[in-house]
Each structure stands twice: as C-alpha cells, then as structure tokens.
N, CA, C and O of each residue as an XYZ file, in Angstrom:
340
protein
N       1.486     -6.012     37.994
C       1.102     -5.782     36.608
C       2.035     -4.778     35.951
O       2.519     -4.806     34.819
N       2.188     -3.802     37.013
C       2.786     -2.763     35.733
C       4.732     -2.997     35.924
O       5.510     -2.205     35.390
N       5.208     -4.193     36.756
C       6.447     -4.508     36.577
C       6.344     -5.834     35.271
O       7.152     -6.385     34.524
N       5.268     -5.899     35.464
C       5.468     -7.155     33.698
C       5.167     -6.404     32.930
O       5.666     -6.820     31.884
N       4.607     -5.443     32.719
C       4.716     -4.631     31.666
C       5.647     -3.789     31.359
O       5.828     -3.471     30.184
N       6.334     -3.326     32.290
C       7.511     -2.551     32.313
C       8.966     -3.587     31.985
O      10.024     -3.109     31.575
N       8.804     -4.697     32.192
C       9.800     -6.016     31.800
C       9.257     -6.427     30.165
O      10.016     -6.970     29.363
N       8.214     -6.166     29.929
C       8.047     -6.331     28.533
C       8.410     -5.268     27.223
O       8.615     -5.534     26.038
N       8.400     -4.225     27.798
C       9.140     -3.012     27.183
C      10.288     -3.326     27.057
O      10.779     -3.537     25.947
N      11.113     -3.445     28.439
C      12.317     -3.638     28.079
C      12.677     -4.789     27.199
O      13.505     -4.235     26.476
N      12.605     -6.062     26.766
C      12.178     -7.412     26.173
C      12.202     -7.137     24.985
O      12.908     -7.799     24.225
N      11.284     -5.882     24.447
C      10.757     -5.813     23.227
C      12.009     -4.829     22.864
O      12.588     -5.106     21.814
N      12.504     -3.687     23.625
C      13.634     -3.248     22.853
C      14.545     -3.595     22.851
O      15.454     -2.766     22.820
N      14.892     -5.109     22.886
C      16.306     -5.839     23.399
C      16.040     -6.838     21.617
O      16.932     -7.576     21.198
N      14.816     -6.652     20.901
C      15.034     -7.511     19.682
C      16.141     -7.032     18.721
O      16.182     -5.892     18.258
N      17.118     -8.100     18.440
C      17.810     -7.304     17.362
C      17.267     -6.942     16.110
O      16.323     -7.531     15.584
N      17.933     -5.857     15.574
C      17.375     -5.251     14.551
C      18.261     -5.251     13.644
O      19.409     -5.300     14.086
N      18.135     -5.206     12.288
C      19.080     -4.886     11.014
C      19.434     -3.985     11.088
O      18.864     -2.898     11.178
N      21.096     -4.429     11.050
C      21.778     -2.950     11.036
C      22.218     -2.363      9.855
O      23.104     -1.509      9.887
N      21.804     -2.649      9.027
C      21.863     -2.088      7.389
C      20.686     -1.279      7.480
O      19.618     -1.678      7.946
N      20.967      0.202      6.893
C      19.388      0.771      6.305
C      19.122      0.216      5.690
O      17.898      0.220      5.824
N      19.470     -0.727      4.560
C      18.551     -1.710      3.367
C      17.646     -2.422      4.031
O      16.523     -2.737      3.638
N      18.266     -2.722      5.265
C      17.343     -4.266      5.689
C      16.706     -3.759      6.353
O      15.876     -4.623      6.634
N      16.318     -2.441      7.143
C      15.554     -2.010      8.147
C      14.610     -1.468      6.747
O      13.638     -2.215      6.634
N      14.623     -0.609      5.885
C      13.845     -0.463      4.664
C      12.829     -1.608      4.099
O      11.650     -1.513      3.759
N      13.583     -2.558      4.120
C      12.518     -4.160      3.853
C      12.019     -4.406      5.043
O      11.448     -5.493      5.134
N      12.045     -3.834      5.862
C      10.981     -4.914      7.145
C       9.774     -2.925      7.312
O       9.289     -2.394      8.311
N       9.770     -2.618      6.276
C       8.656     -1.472      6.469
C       7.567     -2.161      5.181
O       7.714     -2.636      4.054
N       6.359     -1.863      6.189
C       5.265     -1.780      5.529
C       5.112     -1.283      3.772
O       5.614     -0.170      3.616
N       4.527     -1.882      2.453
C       4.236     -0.613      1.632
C       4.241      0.745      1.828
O       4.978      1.679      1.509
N       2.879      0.556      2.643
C       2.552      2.417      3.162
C       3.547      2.782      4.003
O       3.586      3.993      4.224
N       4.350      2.128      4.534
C       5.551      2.561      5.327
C       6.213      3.359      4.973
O       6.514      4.470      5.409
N       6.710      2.289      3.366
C       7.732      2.782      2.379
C       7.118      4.180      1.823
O       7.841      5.158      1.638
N       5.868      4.188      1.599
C       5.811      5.293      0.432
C       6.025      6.450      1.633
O       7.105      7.035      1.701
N       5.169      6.686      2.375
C       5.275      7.677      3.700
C       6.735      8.010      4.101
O       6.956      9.158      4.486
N       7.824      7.053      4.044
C       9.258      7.580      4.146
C       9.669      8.017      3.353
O      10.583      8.826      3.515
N       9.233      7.723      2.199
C       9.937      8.148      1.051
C       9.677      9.823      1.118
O      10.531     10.710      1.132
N       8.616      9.911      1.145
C       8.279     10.985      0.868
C       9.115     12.027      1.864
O       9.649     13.101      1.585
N       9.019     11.219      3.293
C      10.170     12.081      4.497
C      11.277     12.528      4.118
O      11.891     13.576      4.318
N      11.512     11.349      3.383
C      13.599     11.551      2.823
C      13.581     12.185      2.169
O      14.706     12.321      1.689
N      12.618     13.023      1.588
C      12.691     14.467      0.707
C      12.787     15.464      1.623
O      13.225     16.469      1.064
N      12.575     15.645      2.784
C      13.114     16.218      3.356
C      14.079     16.415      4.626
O      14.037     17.238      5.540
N      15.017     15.292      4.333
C      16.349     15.118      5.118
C      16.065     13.923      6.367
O      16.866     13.583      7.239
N      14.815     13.467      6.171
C      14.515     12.707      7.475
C      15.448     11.233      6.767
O      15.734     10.980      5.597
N      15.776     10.355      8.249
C      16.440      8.945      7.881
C      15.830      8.119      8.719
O      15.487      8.452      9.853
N      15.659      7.028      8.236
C      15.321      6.006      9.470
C      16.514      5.301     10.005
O      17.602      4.852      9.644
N      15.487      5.478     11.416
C      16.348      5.262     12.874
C      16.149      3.530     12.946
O      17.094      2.770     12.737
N      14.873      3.095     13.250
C      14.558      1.826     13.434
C      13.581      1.689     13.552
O      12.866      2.616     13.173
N      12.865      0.370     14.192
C      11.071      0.111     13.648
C      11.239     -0.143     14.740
O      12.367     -0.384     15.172
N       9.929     -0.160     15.647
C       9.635     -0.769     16.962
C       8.385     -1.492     16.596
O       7.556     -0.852     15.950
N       8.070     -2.975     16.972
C       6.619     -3.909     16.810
C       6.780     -3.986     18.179
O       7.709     -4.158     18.968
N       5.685     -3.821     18.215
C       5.128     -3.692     19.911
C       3.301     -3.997     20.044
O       2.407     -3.185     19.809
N       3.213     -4.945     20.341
C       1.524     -5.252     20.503
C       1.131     -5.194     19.031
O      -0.046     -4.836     19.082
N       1.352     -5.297     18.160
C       0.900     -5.795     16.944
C       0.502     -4.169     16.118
O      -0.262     -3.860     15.203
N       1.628     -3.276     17.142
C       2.114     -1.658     15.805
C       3.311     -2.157     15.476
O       4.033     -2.708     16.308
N       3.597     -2.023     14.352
C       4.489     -1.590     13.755
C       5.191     -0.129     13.281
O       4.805      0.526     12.313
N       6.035      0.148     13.957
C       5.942      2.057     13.501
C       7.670      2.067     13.432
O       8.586      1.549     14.071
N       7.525      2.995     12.242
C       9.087      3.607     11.999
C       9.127      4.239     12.318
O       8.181      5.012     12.168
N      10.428      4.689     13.237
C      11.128      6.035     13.803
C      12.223      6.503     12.799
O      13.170      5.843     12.370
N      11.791      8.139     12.446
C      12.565      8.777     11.654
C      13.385      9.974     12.504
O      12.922     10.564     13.481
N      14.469     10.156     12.016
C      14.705     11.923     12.162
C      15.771     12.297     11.477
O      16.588     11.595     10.881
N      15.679     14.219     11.678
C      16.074     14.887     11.009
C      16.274     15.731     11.837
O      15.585     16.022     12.815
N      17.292     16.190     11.459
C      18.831     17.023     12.972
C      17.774     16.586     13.980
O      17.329     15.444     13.867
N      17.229     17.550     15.163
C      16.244     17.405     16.410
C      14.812     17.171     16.036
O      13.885     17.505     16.775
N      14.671     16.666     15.029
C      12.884     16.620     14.650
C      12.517     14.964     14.322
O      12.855     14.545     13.215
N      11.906     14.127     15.169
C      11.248     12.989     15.239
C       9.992     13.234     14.827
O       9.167     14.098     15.122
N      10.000     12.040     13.871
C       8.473     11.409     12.707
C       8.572      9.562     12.833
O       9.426      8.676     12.878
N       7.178      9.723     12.848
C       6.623      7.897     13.392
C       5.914      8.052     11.906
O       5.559      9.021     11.235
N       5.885      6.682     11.734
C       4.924      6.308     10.459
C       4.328      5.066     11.185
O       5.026      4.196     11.707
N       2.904      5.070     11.165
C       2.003      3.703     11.850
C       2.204      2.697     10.447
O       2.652      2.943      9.327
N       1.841      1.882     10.857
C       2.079      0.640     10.307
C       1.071      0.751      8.636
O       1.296      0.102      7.615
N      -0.195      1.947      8.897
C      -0.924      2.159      7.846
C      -0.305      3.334      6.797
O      -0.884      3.738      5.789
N       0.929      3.751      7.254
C       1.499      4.607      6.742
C       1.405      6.418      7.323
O       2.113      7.369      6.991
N       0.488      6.367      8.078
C       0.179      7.484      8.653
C       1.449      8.232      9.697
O       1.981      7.736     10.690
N       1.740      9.871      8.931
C       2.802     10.191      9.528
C       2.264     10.748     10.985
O       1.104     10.966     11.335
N       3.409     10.893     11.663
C       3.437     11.839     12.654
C       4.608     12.618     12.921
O       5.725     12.104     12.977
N       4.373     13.957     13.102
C       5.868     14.647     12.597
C       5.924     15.414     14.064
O       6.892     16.165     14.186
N       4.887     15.319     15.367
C       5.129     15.829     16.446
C       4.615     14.469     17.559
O       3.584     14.547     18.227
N       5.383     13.472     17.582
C       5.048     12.026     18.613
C       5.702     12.398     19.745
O       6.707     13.107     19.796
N       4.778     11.627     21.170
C       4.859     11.812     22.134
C       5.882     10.862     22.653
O       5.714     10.187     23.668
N       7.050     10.840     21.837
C       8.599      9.828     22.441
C       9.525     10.676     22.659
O       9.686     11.824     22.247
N      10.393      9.731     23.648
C      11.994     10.116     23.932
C      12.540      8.897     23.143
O      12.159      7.732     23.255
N      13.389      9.326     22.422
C      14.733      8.376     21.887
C      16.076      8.568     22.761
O      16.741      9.571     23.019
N      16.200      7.333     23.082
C      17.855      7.270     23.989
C      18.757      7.957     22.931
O      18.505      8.137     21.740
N      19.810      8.283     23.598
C      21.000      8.457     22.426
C      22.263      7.512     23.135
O      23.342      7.390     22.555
C-alpha cells in the first residue's frame, strides 16, 4: 500500500505544468486568485499548483517564506512542506 502510494506522489509530480506565470495564474481558482493577489503585495510569486486527490493548492514564495492557498482560497503562510530546489 504505501509503495502505491508513494508511486502515486511521484506520478502526480511528474504532470506537466505551464511554464508561463500567465498560464499557471489561469489554472487558479477565483478565491485562489484573489488570496494571491493579495500575497503579491507582499513580494510573494507563484511557484506552481499541485492537484492531488481532488486539492488544488498554490505554492507561493518569498525569499525563504512558503504560502499555500487551498483551493477555497484559504492562506497558509506557515505549511508543513519541503520544496525541492
């Protein structure tokens, strides 16, 4: 079980994604949008979206500081992720 789940992680971050910020901007939620917007007032950018089990969440940051927005728009400005570099 937890090697098909661990093969499905990997699976799910192998979808390509738009590599334009425009086009990663259009595949966000309304409440997505307004909730980033409001980030990019203060220096945050989006990184990329991860859909995973039917979340949708944007990954933001700003110099060392990561923010998720849930799919309802709800921020999180201290999430329990590692981002590769």
């Amino acid at each position: 079980m937890a090697v098909a789940m661990r093969r499905e992680n990997l699976l799910e971050r192998r979808q390509n994604m738009p590599s334009d910020a425009d086009d990663l901007w259009e595949e966000l939620t309304l409440a997505q949008k307004f909730s980033a917007s409001s980030l990019t007032q203060f220096g945050y950018q989006l990184n990329f979206i991860r859909d995973f089990h039917d979340k949708h969440i944007a990954v933001l940051s700003c110099n060392d500081n990561i923010a998720i927005i849930s799919k309802g728009g709800e921020i999180n400005t201290h999430p329990n992720i590692q981002i590769r570099h």
